[in-house]
C-alpha positions as CSV (number, residue, x, y, z in Angstrom):
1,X,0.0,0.0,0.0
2,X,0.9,3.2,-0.7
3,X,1.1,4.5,3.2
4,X,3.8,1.9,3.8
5,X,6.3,3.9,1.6
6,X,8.4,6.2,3.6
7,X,8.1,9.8,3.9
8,X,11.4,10.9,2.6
9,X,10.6,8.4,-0.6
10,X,7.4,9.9,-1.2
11,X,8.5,13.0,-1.1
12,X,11.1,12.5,-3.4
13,X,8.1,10.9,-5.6
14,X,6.4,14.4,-5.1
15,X,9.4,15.7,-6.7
16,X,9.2,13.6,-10.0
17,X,5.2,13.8,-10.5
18,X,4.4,17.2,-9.5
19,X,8.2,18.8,-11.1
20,X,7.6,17.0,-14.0
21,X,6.8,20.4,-16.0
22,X,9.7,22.1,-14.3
23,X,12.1,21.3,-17.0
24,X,10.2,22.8,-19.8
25,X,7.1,23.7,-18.8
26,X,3.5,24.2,-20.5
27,X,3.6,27.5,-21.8
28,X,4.5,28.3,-25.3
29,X,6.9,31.0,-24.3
30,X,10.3,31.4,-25.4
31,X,13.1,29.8,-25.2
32,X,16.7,31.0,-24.4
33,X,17.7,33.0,-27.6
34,X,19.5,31.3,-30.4
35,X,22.8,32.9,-31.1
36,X,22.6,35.1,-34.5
37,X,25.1,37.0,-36.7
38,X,22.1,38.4,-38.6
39,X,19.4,41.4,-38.4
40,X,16.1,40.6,-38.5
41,X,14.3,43.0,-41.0
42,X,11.9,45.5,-39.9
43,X,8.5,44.7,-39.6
44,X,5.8,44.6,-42.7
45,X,4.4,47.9,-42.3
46,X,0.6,47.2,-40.6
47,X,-1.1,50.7,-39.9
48,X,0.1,52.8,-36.5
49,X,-1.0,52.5,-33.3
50,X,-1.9,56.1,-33.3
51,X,-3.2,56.3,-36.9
52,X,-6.6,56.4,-35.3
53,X,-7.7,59.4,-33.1
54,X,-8.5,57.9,-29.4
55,X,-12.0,59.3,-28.3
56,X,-12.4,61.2,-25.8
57,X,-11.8,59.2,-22.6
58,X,-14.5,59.0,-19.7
59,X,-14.2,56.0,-17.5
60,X,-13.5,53.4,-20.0
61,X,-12.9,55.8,-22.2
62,X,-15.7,55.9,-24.7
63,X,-16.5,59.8,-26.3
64,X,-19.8,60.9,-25.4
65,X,-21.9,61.8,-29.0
66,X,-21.3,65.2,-30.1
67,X,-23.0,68.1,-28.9
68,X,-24.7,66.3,-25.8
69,X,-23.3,66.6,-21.8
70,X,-20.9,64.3,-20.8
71,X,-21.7,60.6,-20.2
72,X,-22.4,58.7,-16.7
73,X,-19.8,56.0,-15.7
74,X,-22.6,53.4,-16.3
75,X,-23.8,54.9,-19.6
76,X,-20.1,54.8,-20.9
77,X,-19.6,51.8,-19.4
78,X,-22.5,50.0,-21.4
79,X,-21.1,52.1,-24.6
80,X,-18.2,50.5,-24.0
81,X,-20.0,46.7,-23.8
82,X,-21.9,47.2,-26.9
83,X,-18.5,48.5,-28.5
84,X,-16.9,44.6,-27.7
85,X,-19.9,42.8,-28.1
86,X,-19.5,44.2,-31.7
87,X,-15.9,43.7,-32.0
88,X,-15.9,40.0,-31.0
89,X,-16.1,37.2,-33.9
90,X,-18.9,35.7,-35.1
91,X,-18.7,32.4,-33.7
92,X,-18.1,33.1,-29.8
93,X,-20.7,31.9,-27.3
94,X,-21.8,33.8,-24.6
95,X,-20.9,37.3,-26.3
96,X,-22.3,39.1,-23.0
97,X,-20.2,37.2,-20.7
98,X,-17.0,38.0,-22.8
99,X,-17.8,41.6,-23.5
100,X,-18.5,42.3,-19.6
101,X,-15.4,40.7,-18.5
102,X,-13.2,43.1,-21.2
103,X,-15.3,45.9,-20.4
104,X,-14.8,45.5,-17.0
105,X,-10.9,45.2,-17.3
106,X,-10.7,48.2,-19.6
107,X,-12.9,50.3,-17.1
108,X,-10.4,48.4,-13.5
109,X,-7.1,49.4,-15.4
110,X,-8.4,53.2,-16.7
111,X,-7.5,52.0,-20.1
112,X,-9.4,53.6,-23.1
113,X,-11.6,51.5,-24.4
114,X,-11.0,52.4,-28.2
115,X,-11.4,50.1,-31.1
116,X,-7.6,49.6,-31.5
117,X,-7.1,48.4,-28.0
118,X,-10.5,46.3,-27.6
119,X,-9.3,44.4,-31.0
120,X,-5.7,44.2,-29.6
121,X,-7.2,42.2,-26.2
122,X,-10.0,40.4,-28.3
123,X,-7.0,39.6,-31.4
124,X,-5.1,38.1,-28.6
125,X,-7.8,36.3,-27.0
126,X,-8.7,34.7,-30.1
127,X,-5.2,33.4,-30.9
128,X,-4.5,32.1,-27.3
129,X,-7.4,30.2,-26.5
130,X,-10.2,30.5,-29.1
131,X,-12.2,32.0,-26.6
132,X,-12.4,29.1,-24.0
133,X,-12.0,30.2,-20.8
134,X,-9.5,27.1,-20.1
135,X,-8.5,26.0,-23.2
136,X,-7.6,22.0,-23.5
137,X,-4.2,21.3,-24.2
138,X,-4.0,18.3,-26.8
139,X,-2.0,15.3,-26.1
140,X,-1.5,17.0,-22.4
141,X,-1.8,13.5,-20.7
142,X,1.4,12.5,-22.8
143,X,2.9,15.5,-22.2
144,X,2.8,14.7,-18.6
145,X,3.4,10.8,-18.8
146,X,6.8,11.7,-21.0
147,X,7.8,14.4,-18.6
148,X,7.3,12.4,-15.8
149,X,9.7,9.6,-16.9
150,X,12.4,11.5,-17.6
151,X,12.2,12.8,-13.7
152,X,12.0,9.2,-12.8
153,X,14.6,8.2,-14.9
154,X,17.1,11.2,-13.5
155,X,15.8,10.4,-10.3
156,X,16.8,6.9,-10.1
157,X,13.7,6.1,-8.9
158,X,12.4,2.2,-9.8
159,X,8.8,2.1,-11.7
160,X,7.2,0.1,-9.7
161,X,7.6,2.8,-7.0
162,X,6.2,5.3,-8.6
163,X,3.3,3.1,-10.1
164,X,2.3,2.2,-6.3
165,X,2.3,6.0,-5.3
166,X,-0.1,7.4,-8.3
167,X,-2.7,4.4,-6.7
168,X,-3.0,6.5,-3.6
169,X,-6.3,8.1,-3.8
170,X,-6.6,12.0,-4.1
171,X,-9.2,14.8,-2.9
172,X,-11.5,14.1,-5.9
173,X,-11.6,10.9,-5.1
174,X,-9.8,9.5,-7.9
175,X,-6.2,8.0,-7.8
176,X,-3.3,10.0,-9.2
177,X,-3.0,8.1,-12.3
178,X,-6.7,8.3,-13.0
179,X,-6.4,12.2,-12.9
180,X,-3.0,12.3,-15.0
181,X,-4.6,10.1,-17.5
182,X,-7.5,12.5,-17.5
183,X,-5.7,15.7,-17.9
184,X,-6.8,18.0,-20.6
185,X,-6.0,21.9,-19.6
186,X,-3.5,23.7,-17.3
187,X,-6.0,24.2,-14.6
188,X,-6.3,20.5,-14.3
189,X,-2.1,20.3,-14.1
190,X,-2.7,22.8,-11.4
191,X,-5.0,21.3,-9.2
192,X,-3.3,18.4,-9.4
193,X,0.0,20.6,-8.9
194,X,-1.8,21.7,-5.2
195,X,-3.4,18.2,-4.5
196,X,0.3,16.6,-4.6
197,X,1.6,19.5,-2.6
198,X,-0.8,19.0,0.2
199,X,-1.6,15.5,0.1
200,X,2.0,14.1,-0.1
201,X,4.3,13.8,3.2
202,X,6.3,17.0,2.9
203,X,4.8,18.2,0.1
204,X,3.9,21.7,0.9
205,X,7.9,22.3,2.4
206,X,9.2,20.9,-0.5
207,X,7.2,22.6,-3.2
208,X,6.2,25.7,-2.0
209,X,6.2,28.1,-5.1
210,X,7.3,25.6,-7.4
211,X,4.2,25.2,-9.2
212,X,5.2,24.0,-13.0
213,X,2.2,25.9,-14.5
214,X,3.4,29.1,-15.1
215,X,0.6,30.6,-17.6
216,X,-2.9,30.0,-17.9
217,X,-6.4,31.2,-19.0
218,X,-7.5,32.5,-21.5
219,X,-4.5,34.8,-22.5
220,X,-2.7,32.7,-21.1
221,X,-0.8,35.3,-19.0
222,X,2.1,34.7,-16.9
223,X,0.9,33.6,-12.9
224,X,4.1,35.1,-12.2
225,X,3.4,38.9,-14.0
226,X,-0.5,38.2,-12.2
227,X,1.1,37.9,-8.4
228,X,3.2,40.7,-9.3
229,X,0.4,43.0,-10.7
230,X,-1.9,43.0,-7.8
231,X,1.0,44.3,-5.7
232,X,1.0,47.4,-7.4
233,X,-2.7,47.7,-8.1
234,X,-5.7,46.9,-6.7
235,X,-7.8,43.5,-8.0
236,X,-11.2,44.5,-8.8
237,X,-12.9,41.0,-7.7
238,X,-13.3,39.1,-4.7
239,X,-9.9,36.5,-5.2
240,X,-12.0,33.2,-3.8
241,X,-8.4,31.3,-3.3
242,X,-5.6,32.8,-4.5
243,X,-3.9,35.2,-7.3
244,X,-2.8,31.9,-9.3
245,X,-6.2,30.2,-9.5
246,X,-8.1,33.9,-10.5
247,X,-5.4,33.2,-13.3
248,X,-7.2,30.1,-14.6
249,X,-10.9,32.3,-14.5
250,X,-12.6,34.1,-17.4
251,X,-12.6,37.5,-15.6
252,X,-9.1,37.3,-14.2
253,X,-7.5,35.6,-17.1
254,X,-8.7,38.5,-19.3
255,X,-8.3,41.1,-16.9
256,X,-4.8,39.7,-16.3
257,X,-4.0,39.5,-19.5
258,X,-5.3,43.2,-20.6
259,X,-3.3,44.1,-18.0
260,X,0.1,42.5,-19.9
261,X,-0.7,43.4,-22.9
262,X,-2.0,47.2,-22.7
263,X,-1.7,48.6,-19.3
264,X,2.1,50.3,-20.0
265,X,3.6,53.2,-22.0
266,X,5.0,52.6,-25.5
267,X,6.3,54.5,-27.8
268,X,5.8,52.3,-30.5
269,X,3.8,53.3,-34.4
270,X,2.5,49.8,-34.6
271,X,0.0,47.4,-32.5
272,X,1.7,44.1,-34.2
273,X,5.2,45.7,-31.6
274,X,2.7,45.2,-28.3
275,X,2.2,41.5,-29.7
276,X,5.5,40.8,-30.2
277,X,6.2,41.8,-26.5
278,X,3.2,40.0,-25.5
279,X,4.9,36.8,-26.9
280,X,8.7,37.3,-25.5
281,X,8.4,40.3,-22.9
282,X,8.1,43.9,-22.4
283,X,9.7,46.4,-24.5
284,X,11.3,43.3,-26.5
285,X,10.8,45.1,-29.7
286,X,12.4,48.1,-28.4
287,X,15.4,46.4,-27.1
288,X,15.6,44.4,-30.8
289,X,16.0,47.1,-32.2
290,X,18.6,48.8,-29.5
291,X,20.5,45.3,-29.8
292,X,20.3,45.8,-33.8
293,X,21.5,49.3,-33.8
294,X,24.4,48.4,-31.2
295,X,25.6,45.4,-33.2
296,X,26.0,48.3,-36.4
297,X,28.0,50.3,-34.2
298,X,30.1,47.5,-32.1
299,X,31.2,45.6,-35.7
300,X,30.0,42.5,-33.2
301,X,27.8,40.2,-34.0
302,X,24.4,40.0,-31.7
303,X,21.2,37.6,-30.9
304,X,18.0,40.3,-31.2
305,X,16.4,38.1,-28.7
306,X,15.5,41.4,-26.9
307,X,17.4,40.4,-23.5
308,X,19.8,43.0,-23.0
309,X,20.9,41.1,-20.1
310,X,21.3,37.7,-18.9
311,X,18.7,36.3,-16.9
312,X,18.3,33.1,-14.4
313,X,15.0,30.6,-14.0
314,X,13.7,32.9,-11.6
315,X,13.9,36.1,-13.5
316,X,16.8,37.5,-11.6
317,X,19.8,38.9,-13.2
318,X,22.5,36.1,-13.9
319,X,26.2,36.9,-12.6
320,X,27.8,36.3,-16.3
321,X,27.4,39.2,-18.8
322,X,25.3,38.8,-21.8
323,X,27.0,39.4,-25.6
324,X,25.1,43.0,-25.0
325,X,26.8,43.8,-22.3
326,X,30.0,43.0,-23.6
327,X,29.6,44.9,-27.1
328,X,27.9,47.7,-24.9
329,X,31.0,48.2,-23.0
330,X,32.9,47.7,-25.6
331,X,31.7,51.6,-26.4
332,X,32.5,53.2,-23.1
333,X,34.8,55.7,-24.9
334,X,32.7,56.2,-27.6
335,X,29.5,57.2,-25.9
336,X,31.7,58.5,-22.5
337,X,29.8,56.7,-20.1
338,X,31.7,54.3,-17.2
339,X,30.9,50.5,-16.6
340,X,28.6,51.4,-13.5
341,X,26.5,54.0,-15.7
342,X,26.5,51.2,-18.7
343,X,25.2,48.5,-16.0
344,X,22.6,50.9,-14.4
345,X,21.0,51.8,-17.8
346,X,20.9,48.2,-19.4
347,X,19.3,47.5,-15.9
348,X,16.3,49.5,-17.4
349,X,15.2,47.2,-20.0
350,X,12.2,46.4,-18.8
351,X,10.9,50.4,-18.1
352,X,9.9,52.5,-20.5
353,X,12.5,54.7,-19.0
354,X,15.4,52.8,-20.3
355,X,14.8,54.7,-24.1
356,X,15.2,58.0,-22.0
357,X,18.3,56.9,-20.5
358,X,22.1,58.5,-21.4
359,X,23.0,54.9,-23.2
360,X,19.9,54.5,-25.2
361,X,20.3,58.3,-26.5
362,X,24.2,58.3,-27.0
363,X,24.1,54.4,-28.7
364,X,21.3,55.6,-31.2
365,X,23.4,58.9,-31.7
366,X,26.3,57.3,-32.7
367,X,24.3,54.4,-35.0
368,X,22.3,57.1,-36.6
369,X,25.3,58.7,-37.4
370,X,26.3,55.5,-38.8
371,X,24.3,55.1,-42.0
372,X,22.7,58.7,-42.1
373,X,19.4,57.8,-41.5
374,X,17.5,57.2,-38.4
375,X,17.7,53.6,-37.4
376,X,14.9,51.3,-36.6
377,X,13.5,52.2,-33.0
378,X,11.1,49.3,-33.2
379,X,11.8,45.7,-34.3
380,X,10.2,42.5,-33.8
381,X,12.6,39.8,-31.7
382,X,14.3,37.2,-33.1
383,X,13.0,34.0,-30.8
384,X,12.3,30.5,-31.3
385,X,9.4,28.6,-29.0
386,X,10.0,25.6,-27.5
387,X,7.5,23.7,-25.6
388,X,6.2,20.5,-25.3
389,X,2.9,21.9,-26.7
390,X,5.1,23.1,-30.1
391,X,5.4,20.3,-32.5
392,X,6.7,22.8,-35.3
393,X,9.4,25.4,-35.9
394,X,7.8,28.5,-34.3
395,X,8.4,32.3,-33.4
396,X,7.7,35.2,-31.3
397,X,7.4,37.0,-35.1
398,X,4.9,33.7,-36.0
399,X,3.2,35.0,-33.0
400,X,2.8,38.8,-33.4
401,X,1.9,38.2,-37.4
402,X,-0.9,35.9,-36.4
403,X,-2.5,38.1,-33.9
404,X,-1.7,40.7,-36.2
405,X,-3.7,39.5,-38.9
406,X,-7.3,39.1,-36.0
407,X,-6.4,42.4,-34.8
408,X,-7.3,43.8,-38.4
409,X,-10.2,41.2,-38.8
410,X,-11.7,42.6,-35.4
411,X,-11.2,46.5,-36.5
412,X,-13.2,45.4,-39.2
413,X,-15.6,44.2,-37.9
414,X,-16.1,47.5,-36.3
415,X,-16.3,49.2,-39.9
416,X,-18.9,47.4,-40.8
């Protein structure tokens, strides 16, 4: 039986079954960059962000008509529902579900709710999940079977063993097997995930915030960027659990998500740029470019992964320098800044305030300079996904053209 197993052995069981994601994970995000000598061409030219004029903001930011006194928060609020209800494709079920749970995102972050950014949040919606609130994941069972031999395997740990732990029953009522067998979206994964952890002898010490689903819902957004989000801001529903399972809702994963893709300052002329970043990281185009320019200037080859520095699991800066940083400081003469003041700049890559910053004005100076012309400020990054998910040759770029190409389906929609 499965309670005659020792603690430490199950625990180390816990390890294999509930790590097994660890490795690689579920989410189709990217992988480390692939090493380049070439620059990635600037993006076909899709319309501008700002081509359209925004209207008038009020609440969520639809204009009141012309001529008449200024909307009520509810009256724009329901201007703004009819807006997405109008916006979202044909084929969606339960349209007023999906339009109040954008509408109510749009109206909790103070975002506009203009037809650019409702088709940028529905565009991405639409690629990520179809509209499912947890989309299935096919072959995810497999996913999780392969996974978890290779642990075992690594592990040293003899089949048998873990056969007779996966027969101890769970919370559900079904035994560990049955539920891995069963497993068709990430929520499932993740319940499972927090079953294991509390269930299993030692669980909970063991695995504390080493949950292997890292994205979820319907945009699938980052638990990670979610956790961090309601720091800063306040969560406009009741969280019935915890930050990570709002993640796997309808109203969280969208608001969530919104809140990813839209709720920051760019600077850049077009949407498919915000995609892009949506796919491999904020201000990732920008930094493209940047890495682009600075390879022009350096002579030296670099990856325009949009990681200006190098990075470790947990999102920390790594101790060894990135190629960046090397070509960057390369230039200290050239653009008169010291190692420290390179360092604290690069250290921006992730604000908008790193384009503002002495290094980002005196690199783009001396490219510009360069060639004549103004160089590219805005680039999409070179990156390849990898994920058990992916069974062909993808890319961030893949990524942002597809959404791309709903985004202008959805504005016209809006024309019509």
């Amino acid at each position: 039986m499965p309670g005659s197993l020792s603690p430490l052995l199950l625990v180390a069981l816990v390890v294999v079954v509930t790590g097994c994601a660890s490795d690689g994970g579920y989410e189709s995000r990217p992988s480390p960059p692939m090493p380049t000598g070439q620059h990635t061409a600037a993006a076909a030219a899709p319309p501008r962000e700002a081509q359209r004029p925004a209207p008038a903001a009020a609440s969520a930011g639809v204009a009141a008509p012309s001529g008449s006194s200024p909307l009520s928060p509810a009256a724009t609020e329901r201007a703004a529902r009819a807006l997405v209800s109008r916006l979202l494709p044909a084929n969606v079920t339960d349209r007023s579900g999906w339009a109040s749970d954008i509408t109510m995102a749009f109206v909790a972050l103070r975002i506009a709710a203009t037809p650019e950014r409702l088709c940028a949040a529905i565009a991405v919606i639409g690629q990520e999940s179809g509209f499912q609130s947890d989309p299935p994941v096919p072959g995810l069972s497999r996913i999780v079977w392969q996974q978890m031999e290779q642990r075992r395997e690594k592990y040293g740990i003899p089949a048998a063993v873990l056969d007779l732990v996966l027969l101890k029953p769970s919370p559900d009522g079904r035994n560990y097997r049955a539920r891995i067998d069963a497993l068709r979206t990430e929520a499932q994964v993740n319940a499972l995930y927090e079953d294991m952890s509390s269930e299993l002898p030692g669980g909970k010490t063991l695995l504390a915030g080493f949950n292997p689903v890292r994205t979820g819902g319907p945009m699938q957004v980052s638990v990670t960027f979610a956790e961090e989000h309601v720091r800063e801001k306040a969560y406009p529903y009741p969280i019935r659990d915890s930050v990570r399972s709002e993640v796997f809702t309808r109203r969280g994963g969208v608001y969530f998500g919104i809140a990813s893709l839209l709720d920051h300052r760019v600077s850049y002329s077009q949407m498919i740029h915000r995609f892009a970043d949506f796919n491999a990281g904020r201000y990732s185009s920008r930094n493209a470019a940047f890495q682009d320019a600075l390879a022009r200037v350096s002579g030296q080859p670099l990856s325009l992964d949009g990681d200006l520095l190098r990075y470790r699991a947990d999102g920390l800066p790594a101790g060894e320098a990135s190629e960046t940083q090397r070509a960057t400081l390369s230039l200290r003469s050239r653009l008169d800044l010291g190692e420290g003041e390179i360092l604290r700049d690069l250290r921006l890559e992730k604000s908008f305030a790193f384009e503002h910053s002495p290094l980002y004005l005196r690199l783009y100076a001396l490219a510009d300079a360069s060639t004549g012309e103004r160089r590219l400020r805005e680039m999409i990054p070179r990156i390849a996904l990898k994920s058990p998910k992916i069974k062909r040759p993808l890319t961030t770029e893949w990524f942002a053209r597809r959404v791309y190409g709903r985004y202008r389906e959805c504005l016209e929609r809006g024309e019509s």
